[in-house]
C-alpha positions, 0 to 999 in steps of 0.5 A: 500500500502507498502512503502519502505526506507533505514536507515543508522545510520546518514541518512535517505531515502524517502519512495518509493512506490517499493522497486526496486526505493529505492534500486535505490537510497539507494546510494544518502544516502550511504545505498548501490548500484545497480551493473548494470552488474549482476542486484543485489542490495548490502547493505552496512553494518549496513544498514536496509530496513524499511517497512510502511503500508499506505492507498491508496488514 
C-alpha cells in the first residue's frame, strides 16, 4: 500500500493512506490548500509530496 505526506522545510505531515486526505490537510502544516470552488489542490512553494511503500496488514 502507498502512503502519502507533505514536507515543508520546518514541518512535517502524517502519512495518509490517499493522497486526496493529505492534500486535505497539507494546510494544518502550511504545505498548501484545497480551493473548494474549482476542486484543485495548490502547493505552496518549496513544498514536496513524499511517497512510502508499506505492507498491508
Amino acid at each position: 500500500m502507498t502512503v502519502f505526506r507533505f514536507v515543508t522545510p520546518h514541518r512535517r505531515g502524517k502519512w495518509y493512506p490517499d493522497l486526496k486526505l493529505a492534500q486535505r490537510f497539507a494546510n494544518a502544516i502550511g504545505a498548501g490548500f484545497w480551493e473548494k470552488r474549482s476542486g484543485r489542490f495548490y502547493q505552496y512553494p518549496g513544498t514536496r509530496l513524499e511517497t512510502a511503500n508499506v505492507p498491508d496488514v
